[in-house]
N, C-alpha and C positions, 0 to 999 in steps of 0.2 A: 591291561597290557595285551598287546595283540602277538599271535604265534611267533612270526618271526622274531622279535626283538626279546621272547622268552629265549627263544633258540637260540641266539647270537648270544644273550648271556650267559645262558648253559655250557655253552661251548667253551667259551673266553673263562669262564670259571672253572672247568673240567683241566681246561690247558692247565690254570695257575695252581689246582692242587697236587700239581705230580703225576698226569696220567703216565704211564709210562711210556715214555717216546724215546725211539732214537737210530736210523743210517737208511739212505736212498735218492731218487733221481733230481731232484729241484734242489732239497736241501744234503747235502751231502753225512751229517750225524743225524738224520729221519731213513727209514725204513718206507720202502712202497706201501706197506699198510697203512704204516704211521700216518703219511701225507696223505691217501686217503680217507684218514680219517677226519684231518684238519681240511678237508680241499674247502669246504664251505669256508671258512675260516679266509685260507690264502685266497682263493678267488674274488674275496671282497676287499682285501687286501688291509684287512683290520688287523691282522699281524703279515710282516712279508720279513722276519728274521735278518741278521746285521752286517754291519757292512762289510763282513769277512764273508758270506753268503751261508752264514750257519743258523738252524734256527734255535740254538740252544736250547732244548727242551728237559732237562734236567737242570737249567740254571734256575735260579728264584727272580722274578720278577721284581724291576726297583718302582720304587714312588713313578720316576718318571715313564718304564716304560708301561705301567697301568695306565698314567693318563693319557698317553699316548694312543694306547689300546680304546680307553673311553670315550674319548675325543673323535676318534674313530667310529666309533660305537654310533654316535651320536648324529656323525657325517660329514664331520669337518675333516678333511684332509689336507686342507691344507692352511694351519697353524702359522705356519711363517709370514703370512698375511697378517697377524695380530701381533698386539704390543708385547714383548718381553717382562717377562718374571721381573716382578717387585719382591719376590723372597731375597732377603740378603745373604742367602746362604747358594743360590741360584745365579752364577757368572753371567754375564750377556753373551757371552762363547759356549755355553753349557747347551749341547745337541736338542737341549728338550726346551731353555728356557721360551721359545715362542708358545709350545703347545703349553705348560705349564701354565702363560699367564693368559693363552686362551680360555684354558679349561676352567683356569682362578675368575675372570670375568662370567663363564658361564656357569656359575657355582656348582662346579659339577667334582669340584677340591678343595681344600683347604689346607692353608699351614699348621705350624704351632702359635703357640702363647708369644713367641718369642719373634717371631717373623722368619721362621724356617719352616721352608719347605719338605729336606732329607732326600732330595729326587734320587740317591743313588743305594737308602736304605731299602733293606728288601719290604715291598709290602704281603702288610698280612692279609687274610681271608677277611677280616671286619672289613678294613680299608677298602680291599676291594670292592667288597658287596656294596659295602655304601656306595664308590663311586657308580656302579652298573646300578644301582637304584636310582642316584642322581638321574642317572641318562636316563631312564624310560619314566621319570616326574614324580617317582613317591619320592624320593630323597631329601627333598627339601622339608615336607611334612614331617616326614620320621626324625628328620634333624630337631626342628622346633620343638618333639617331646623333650630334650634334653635328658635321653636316656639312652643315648649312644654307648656300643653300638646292640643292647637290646632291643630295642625297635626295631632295628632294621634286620635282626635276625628271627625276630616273632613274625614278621613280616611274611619272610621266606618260610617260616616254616608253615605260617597259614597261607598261603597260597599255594605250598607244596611244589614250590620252586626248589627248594633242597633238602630230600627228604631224610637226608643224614644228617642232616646239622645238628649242632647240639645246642643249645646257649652258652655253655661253658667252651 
């Protein structure tokens, strides 16, 4: 994995654990420091916060806007170009279902058992890290041990991509 796209997922990981964020000039609940600290972040415009101009940084991150984020990640911007979510649980009206059935084509996501997706359940720290795995190409290998998601946490923790994790 080359620096940058460690950083970018450090960063986008830092966001979803709670850094603590929040009041200032772009985003109005971010603080001057705060957005300084995200500027790499908004400058690439892998997160740009909702369509009320907030960047919610104390809210939890859904299914959809991680893949949105990852999607991102990866350098697709623009989603809406690709076919629409085949999850049944995922409306063709639903804000995300274009990036959803983008990211589902670029196995960089997956449903359930059942053909749901959940785009508006909050994702967890596994969910995530799998997807920002997908994106920079282990993910697909760690998926195929079928030891999800401890692989993909052994992973992290031998690359020393995050050196707090725990397996539990």
């Amino acid at each position: 994995m080359n620096k940058k796209t460690i950083i970018c997922f450090l960063v986008c990981l830092l966001l979803f654990c709670d850094v603590s964020l929040s009041n200032a000039k772009i985003f109005p609940d971010l603080t001057t420091a705060e957005e300084t600290h995200i500027s790499d972040v908004l400058s690439t415009e892998i997160m740009r916060g909702d369509d009320l101009g907030l960047f919610r940084p104390n809210a939890h991150l859904t299914k959809a806007e991680a893949t949105a984020i990852v999607l991102k990640m990866k350098g697709y911007f623009n989603s809406y170009l690709s076919a629409p979510s085949t999850f049944s649980d995922v409306d063709l009206t639903h804000w995300a279902s274009q990036t959803i059935g983008l990211a589902t084509n670029l196995k960089l996501v997956k449903g359930d058992e059942n053909n749901n997706f959940n785009p508006n359940k909050k994702v967890n720290a596994a969910e995530f890290i799998t997807m920002c795995l997908r994106v920079v190409g282990v993910g697909e290998l760690l998926d195929s041990t079928g030891r999800w998601p401890y692989a993909h946490m052994e992973f992290c923790q031998n690359e020393k991509i995050l050196n707090k994790l725990s397996k539990s």
